[in-house]
DRENTORKOL-3810 file (N, C-alpha, C; in nm, 4 decimals):
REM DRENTORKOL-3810
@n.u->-1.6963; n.v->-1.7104; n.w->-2.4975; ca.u->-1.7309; ca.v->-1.7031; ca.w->-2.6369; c.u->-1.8701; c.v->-1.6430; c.w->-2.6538
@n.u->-1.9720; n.v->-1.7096; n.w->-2.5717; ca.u->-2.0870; ca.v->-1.6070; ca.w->-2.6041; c.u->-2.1064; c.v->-1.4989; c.w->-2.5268
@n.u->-2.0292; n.v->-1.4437; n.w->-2.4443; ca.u->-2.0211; ca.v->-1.3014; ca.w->-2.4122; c.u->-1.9877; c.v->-1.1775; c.w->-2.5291
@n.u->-1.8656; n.v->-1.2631; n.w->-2.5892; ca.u->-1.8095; ca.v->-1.1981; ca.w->-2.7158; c.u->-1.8823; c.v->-1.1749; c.w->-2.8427
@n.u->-1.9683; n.v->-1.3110; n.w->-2.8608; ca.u->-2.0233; ca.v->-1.3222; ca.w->-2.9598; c.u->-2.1603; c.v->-1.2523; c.w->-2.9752
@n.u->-2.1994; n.v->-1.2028; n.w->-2.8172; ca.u->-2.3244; ca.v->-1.0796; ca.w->-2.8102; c.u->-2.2978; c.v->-0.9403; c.w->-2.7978
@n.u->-2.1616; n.v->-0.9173; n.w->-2.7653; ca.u->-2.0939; ca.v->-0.7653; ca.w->-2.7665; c.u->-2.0830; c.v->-0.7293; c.w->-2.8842
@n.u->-2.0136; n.v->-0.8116; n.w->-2.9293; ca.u->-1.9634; ca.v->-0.7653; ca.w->-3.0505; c.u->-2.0573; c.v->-0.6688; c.w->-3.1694
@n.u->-2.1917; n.v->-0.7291; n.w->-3.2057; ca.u->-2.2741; ca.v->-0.6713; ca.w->-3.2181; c.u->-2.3340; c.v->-0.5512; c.w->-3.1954
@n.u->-2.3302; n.v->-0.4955; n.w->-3.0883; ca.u->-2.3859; ca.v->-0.4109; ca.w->-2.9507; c.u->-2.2697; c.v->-0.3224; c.w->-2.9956
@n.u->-2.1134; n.v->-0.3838; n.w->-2.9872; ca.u->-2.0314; ca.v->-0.2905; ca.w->-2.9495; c.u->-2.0478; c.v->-0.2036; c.w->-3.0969
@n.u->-2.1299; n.v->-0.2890; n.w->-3.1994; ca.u->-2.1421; ca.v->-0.2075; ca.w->-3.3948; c.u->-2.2201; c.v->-0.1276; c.w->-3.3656
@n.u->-2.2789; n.v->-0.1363; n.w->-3.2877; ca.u->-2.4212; ca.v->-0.0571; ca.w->-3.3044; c.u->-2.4064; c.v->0.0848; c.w->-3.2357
@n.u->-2.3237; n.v->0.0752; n.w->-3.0610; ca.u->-2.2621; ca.v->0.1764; ca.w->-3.0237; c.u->-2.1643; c.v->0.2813; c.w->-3.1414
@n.u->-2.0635; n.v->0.1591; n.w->-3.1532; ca.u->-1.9592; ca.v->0.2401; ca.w->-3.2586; c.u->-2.0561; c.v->0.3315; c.w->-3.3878
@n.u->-2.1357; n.v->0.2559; n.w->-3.4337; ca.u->-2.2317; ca.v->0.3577; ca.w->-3.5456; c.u->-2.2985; c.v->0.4685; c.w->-3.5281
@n.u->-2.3159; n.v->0.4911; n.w->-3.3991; ca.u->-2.3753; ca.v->0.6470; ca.w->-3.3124; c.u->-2.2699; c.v->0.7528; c.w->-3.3064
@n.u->-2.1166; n.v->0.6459; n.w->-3.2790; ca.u->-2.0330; ca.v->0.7576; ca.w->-3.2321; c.u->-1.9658; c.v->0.8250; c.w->-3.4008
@n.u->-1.9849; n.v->0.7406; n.w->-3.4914; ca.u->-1.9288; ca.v->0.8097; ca.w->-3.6243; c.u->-2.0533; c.v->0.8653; c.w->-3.6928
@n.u->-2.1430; n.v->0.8514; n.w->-3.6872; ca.u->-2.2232; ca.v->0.9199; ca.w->-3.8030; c.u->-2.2169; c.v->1.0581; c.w->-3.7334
@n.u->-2.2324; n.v->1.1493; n.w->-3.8791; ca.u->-2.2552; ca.v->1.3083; ca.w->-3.7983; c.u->-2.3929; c.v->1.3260; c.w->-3.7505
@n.u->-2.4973; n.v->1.2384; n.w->-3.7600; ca.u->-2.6714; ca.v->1.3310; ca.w->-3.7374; c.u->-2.6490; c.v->1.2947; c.w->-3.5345
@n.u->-2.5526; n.v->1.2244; n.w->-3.5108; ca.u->-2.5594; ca.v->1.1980; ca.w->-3.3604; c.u->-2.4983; c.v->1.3367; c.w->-3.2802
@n.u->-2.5812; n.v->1.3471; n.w->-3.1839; ca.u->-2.5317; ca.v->1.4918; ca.w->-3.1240; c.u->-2.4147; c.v->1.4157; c.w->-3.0708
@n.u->-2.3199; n.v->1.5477; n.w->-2.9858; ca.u->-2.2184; ca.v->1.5111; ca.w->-2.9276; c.u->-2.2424; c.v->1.4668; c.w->-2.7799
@n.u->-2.3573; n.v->1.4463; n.w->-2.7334; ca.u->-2.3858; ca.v->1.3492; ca.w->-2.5648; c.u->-2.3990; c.v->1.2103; c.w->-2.6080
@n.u->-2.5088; n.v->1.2268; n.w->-2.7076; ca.u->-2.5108; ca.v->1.0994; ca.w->-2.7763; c.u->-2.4007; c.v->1.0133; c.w->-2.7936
@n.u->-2.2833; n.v->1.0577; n.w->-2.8671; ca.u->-2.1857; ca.v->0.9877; ca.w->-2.8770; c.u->-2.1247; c.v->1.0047; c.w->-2.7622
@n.u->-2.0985; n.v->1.0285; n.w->-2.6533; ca.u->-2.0026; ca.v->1.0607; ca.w->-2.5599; c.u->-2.0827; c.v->0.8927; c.w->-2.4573
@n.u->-2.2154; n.v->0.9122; n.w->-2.4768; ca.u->-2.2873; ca.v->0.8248; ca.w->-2.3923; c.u->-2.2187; c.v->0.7120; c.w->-2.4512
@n.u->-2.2793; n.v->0.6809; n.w->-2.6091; ca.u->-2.2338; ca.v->0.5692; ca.w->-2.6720; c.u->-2.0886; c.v->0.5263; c.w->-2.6562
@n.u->-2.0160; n.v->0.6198; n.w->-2.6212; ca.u->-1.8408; ca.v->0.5826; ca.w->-2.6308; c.u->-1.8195; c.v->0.5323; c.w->-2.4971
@n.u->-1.8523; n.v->0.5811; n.w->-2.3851; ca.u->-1.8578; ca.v->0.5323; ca.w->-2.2699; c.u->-1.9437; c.v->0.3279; c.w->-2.3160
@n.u->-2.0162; n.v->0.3361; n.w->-2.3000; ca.u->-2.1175; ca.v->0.2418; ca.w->-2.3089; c.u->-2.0274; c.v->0.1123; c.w->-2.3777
@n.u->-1.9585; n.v->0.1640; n.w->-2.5091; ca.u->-1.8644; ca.v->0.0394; ca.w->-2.5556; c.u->-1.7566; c.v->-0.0037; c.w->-2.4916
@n.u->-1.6946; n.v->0.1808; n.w->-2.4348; ca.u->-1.5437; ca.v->0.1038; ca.w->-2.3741; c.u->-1.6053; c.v->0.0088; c.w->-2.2488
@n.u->-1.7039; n.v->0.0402; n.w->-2.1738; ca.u->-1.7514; ca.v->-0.0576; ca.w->-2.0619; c.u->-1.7867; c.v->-0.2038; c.w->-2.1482
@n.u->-1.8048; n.v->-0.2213; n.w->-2.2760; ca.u->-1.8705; ca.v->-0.3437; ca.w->-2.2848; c.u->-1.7200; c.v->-0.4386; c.w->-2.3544
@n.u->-1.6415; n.v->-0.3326; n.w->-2.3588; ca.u->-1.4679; ca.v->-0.3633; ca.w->-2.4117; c.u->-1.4231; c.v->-0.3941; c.w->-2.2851
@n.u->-1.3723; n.v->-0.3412; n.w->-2.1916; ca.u->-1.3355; ca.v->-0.3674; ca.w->-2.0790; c.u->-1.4372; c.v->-0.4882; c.w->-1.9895
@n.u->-1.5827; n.v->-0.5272; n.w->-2.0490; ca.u->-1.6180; ca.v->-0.6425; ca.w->-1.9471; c.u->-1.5775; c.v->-0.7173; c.w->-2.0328
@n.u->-1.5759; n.v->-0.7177; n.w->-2.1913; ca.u->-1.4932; ca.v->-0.8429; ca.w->-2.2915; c.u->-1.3856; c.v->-0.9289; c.w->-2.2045
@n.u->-1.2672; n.v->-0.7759; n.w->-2.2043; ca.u->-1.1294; ca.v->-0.8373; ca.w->-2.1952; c.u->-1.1433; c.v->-0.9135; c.w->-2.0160
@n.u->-1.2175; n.v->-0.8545; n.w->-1.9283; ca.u->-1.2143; ca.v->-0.9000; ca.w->-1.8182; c.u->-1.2352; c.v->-1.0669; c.w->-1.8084
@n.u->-1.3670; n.v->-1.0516; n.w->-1.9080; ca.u->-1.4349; ca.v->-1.1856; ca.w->-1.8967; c.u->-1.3446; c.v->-1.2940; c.w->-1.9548
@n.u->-1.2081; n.v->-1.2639; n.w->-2.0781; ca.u->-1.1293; ca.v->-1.3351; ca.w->-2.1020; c.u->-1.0171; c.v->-1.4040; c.w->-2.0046
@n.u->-0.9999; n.v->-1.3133; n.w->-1.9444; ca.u->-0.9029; ca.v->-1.3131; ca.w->-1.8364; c.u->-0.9762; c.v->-1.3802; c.w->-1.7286
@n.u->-1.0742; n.v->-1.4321; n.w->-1.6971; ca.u->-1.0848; ca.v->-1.5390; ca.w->-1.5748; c.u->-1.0300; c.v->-1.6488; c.w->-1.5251
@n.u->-1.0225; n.v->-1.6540; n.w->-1.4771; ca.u->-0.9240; ca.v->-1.8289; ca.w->-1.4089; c.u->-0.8651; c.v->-1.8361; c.w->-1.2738
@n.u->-0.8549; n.v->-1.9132; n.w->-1.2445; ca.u->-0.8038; ca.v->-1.9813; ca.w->-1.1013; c.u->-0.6344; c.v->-2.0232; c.w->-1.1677
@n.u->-0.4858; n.v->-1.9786; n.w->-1.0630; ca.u->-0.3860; ca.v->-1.9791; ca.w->-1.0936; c.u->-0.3201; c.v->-1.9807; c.w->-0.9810
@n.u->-0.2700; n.v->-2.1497; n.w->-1.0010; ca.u->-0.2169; ca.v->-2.1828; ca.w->-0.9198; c.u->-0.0429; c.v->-2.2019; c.w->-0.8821
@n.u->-0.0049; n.v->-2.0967; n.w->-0.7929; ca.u->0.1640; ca.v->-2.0986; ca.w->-0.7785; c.u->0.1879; c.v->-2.1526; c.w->-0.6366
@n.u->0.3168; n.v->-2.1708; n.w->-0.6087; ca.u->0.3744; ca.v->-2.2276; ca.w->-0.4780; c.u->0.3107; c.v->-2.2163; c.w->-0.3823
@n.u->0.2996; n.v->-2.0397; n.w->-0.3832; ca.u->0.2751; ca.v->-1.9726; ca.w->-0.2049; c.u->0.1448; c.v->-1.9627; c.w->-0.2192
@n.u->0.0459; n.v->-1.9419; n.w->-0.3394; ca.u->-0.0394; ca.v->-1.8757; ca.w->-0.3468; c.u->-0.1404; c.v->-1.9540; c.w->-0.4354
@n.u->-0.2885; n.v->-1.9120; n.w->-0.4561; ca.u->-0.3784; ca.v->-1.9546; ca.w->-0.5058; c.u->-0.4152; c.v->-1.7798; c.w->-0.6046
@n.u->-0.4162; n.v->-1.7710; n.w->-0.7059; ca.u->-0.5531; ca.v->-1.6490; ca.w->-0.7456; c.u->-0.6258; c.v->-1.6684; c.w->-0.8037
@n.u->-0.7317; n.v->-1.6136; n.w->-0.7709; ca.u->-0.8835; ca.v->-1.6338; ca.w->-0.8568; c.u->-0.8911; c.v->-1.4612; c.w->-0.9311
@n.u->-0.9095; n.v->-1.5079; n.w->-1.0824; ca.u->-0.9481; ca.v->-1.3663; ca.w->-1.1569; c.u->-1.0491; c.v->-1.3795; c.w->-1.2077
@n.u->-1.1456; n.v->-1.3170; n.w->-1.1093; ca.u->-1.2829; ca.v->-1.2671; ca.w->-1.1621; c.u->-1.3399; c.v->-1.1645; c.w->-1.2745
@n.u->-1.4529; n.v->-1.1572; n.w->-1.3166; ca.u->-1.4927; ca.v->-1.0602; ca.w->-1.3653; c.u->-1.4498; c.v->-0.9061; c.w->-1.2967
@n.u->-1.4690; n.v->-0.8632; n.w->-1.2078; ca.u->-1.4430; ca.v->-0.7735; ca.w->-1.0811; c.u->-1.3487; c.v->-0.7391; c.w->-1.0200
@n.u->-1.2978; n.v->-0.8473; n.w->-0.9770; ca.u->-1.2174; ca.v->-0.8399; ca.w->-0.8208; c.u->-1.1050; c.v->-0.9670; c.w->-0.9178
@n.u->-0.9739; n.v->-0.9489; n.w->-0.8304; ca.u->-0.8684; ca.v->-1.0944; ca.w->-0.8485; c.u->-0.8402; c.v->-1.0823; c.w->-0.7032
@n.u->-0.8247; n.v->-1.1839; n.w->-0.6551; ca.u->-0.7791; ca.v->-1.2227; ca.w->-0.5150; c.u->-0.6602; c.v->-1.2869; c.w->-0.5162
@n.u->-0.5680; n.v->-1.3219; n.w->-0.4543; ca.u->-0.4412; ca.v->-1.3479; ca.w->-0.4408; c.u->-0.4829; c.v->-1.4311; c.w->-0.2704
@n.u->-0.4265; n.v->-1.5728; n.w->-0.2495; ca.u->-0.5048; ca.v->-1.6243; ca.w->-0.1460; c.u->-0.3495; c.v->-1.7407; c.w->-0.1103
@n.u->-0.3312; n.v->-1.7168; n.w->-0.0024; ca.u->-0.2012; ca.v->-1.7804; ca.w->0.0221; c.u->-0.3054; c.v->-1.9234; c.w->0.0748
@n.u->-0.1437; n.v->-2.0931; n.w->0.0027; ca.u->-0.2527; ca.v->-2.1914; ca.w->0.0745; c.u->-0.2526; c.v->-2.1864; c.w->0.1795
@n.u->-0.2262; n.v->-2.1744; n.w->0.2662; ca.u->-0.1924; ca.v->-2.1712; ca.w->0.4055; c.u->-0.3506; c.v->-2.1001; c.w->0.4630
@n.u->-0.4050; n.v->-1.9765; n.w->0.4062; ca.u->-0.5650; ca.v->-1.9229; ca.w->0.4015; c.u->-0.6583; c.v->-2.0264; c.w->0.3824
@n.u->-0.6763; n.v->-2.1559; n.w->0.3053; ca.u->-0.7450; ca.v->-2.2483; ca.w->0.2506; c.u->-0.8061; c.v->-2.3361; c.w->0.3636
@n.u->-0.9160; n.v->-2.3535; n.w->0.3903; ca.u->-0.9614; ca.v->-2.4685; ca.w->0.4742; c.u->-0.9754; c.v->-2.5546; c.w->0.3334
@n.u->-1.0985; n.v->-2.5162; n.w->0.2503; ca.u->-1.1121; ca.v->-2.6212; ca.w->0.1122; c.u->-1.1706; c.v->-2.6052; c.w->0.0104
@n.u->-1.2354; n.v->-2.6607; n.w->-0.0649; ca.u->-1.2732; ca.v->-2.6641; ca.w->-0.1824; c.u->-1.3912; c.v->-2.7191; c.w->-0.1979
@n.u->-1.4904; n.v->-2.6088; n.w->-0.2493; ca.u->-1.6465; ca.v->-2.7074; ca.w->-0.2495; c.u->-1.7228; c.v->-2.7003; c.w->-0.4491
@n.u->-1.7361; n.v->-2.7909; n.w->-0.4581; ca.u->-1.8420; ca.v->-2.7915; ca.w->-0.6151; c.u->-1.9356; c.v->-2.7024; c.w->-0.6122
@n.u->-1.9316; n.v->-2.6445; n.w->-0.7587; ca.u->-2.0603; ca.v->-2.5288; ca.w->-0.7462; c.u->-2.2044; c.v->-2.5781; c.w->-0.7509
@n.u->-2.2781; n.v->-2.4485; n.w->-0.6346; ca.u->-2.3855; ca.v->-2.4861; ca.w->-0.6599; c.u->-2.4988; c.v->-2.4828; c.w->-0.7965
@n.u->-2.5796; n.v->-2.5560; n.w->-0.7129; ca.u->-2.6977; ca.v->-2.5920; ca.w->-0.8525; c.u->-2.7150; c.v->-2.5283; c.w->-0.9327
@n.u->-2.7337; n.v->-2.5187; n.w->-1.0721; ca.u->-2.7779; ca.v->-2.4303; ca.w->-1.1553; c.u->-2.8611; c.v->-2.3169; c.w->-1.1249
@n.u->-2.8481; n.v->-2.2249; n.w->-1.1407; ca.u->-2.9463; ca.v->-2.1136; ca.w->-1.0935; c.u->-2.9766; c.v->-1.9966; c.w->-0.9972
@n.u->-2.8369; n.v->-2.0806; n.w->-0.9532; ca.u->-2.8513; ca.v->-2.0102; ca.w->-0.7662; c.u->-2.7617; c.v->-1.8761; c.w->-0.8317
@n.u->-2.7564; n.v->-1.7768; n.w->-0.7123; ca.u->-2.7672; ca.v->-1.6096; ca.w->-0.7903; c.u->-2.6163; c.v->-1.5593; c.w->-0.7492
@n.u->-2.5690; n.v->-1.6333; n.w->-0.6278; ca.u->-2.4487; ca.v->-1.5694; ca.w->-0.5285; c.u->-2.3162; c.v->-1.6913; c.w->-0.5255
@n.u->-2.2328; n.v->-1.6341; n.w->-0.5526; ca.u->-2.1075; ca.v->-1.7602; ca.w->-0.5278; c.u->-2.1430; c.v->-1.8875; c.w->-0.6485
@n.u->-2.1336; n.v->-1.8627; n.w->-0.7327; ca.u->-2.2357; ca.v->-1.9042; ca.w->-0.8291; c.u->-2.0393; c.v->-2.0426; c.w->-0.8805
@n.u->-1.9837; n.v->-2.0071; n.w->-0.8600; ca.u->-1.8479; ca.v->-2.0672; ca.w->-0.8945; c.u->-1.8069; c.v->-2.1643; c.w->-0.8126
@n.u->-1.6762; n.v->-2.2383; n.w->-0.8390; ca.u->-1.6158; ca.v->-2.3302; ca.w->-0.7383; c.u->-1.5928; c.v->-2.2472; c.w->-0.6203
@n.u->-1.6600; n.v->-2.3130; n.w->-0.5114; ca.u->-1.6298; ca.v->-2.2348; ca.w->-0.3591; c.u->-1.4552; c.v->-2.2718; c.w->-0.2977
@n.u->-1.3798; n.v->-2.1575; n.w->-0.2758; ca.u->-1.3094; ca.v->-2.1602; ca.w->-0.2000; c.u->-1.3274; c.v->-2.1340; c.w->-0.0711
@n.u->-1.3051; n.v->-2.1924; n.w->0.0548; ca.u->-1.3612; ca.v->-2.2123; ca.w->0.2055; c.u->-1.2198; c.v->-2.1721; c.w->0.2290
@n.u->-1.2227; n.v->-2.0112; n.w->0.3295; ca.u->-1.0699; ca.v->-1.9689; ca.w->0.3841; c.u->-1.1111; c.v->-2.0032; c.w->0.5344
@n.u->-0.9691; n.v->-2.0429; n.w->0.6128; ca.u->-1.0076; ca.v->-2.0486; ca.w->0.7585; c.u->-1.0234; c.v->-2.0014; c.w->0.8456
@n.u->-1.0807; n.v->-1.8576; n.w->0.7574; ca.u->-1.1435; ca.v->-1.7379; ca.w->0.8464; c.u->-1.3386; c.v->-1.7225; c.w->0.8651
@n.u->-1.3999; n.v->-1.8443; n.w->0.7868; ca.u->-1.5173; ca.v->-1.7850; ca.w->0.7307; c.u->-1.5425; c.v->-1.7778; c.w->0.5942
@n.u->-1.4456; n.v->-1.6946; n.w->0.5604; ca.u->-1.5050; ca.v->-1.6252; ca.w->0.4111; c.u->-1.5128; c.v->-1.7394; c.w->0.3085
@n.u->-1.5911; n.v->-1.6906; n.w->0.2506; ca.u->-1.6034; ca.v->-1.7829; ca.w->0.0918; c.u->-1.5593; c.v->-1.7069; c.w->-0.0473
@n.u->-1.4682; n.v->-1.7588; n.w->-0.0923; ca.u->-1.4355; ca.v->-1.6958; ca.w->-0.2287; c.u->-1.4946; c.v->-1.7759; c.w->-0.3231
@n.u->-1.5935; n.v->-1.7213; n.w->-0.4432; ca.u->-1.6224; ca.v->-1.8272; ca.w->-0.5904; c.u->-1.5757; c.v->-1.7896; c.w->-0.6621
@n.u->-1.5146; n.v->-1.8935; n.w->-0.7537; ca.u->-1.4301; ca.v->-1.8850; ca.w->-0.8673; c.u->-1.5174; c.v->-1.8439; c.w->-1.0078
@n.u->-1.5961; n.v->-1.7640; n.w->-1.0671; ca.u->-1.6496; ca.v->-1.7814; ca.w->-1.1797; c.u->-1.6622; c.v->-1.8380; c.w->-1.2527
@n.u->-1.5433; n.v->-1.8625; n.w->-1.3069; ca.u->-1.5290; ca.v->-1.9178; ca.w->-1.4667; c.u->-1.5532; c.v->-2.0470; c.w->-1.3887
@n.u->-1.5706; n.v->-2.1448; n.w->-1.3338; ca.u->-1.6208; ca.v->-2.3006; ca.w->-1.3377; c.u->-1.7540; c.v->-2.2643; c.w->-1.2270
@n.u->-1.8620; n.v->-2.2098; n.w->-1.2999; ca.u->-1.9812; ca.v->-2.2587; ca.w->-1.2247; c.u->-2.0700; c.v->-2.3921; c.w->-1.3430
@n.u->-2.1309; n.v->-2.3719; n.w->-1.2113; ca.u->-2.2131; ca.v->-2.5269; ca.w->-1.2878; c.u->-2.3232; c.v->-2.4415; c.w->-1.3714
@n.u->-2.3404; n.v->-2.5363; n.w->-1.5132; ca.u->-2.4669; ca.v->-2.4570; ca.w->-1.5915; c.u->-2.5188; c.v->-2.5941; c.w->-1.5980
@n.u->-2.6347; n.v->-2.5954; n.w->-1.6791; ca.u->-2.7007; ca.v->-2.6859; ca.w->-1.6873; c.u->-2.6676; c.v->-2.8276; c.w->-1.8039
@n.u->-2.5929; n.v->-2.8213; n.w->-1.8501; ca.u->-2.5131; ca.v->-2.9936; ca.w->-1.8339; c.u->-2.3634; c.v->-3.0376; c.w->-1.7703
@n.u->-2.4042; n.v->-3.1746; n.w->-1.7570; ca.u->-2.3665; ca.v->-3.2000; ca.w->-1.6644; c.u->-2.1984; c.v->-3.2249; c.w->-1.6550
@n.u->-2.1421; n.v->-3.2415; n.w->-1.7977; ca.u->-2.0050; ca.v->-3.1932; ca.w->-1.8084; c.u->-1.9620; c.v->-3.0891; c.w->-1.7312
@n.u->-2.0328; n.v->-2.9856; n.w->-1.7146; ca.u->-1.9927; ca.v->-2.8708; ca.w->-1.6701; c.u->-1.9668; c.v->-2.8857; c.w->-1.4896
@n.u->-1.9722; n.v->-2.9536; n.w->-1.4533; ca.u->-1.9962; ca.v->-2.9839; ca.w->-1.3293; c.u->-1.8783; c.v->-3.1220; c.w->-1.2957
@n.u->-1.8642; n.v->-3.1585; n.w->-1.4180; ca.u->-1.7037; ca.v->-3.2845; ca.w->-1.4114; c.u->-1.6021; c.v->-3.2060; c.w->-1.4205
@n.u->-1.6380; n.v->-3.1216; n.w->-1.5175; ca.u->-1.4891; ca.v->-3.0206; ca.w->-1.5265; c.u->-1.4583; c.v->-2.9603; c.w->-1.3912
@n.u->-1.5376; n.v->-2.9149; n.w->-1.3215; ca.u->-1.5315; ca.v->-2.8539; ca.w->-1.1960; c.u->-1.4717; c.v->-2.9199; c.w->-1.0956
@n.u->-1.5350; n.v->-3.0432; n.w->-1.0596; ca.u->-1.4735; ca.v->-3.1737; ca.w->-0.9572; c.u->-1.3295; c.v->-3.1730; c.w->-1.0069
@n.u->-1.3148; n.v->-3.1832; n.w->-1.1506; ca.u->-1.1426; ca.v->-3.2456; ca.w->-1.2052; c.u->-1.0871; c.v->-3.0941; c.w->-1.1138
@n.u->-1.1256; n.v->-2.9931; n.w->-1.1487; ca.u->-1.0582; ca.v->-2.8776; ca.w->-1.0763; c.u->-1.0152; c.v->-2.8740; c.w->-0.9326
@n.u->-1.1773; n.v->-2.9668; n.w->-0.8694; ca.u->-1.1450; ca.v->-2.9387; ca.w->-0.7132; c.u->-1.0276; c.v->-3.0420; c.w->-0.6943
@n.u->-1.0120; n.v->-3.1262; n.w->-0.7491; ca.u->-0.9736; ca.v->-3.2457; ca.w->-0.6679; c.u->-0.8358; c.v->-3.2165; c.w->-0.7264
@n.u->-0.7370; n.v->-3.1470; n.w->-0.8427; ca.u->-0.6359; ca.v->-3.1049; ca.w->-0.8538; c.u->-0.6040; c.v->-3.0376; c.w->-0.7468
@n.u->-0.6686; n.v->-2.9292; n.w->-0.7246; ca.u->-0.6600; ca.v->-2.7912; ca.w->-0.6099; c.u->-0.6660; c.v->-2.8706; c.w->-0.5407
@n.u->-0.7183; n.v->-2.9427; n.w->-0.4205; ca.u->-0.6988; ca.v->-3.0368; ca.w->-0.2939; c.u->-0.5529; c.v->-3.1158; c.w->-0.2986
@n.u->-0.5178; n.v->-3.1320; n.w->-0.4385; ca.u->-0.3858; ca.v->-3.2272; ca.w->-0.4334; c.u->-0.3006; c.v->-3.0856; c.w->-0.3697
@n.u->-0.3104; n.v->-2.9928; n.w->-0.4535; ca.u->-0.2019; ca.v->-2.8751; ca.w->-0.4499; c.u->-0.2255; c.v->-2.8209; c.w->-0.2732
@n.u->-0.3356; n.v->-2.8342; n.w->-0.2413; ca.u->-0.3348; ca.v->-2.7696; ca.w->-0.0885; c.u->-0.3024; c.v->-2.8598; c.w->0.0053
@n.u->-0.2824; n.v->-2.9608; n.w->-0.0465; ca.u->-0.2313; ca.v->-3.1271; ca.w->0.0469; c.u->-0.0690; c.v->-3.1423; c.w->0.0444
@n.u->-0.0337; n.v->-3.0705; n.w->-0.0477; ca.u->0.1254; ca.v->-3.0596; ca.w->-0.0756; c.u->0.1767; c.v->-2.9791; c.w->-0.0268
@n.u->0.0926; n.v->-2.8497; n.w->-0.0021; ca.u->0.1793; ca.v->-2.7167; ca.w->0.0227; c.u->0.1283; c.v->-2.7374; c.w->0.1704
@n.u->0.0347; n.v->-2.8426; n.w->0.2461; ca.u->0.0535; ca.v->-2.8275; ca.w->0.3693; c.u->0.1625; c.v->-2.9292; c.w->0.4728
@n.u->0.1992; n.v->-2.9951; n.w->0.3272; ca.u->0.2695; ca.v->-3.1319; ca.w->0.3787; c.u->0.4310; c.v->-3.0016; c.w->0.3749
@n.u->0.4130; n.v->-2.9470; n.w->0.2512; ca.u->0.5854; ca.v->-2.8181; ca.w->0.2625; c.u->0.5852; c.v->-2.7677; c.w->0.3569
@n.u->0.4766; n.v->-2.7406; n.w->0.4636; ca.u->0.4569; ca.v->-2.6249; ca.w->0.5525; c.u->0.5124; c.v->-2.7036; c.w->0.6574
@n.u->0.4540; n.v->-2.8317; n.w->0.7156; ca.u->0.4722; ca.v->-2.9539; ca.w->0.8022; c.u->0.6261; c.v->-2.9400; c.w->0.8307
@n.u->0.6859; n.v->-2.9750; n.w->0.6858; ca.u->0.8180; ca.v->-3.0604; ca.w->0.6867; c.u->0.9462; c.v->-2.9117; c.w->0.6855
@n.u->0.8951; n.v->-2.8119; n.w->0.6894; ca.u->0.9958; ca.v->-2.7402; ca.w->0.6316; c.u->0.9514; c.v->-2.5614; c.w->0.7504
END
């Protein structure tokens, strides 16, 4: 919501370069570029979430979506502290090393924001406790 609610603005102000006639034509070409990028980080930023199916885990980032079979999963860690710059989301731990963060649930500075996250991990741990118990038995 406040991604949207600061574009939106930005995206008037672009759009008003590209219609008036006193704007040369780079001008607007710059400005038209400049919105569809701030349109396309909108819709991205809507589209975030962690989605959870049978075989698979995905995380849709700003950027990147990953597609992460459970069977890849060592676990699930709470985000770090407010502030920190990298992996800034719920940590996914694969049992290769890598770390995937989930965006959309990093911790900000209250502290709800950081319950919502736990309720997340500790669903996701049920779901990776099940699909290893399917893997076990089947």
């Amino acid at each position: 919501m406040a991604a949207g609610s600061f574009a939106f603005p930005v995206l008037l102000i672009f759009f008003g370069g590209v219609i008036v006639p006193s704007t040369n034509g780079l001008e607007k070409v710059a400005n038209s570029l400049v919105a569809l990028a701030i349109v396309v980080l909108m819709v991205r930023v809507a589209r975030l979430g962690l989605f959870a199916e049978p075989s698979q885990l995905m995380v849709r980032d700003i950027f990147r979506t990953y597609k992460i079979s459970w069977s890849e999963i060592a676990g699930f860690e709470v985000p770090p502290p407010h502030g920190t710059w990298r992996k800034t989301g719920i940590r996914i731990r694969l049992l290769d090393g890598r770390v995937i963060s989930a965006t959309l649930y990093t911790r900000g500075s209250l502290e709800r924001t950081s319950l919502a996250a736990r309720r997340v991990i500790d669903e996701l741990a049920r779901l990776l406790a099940e699909s290893k118990a399917r893997a076990a038995a089947g």
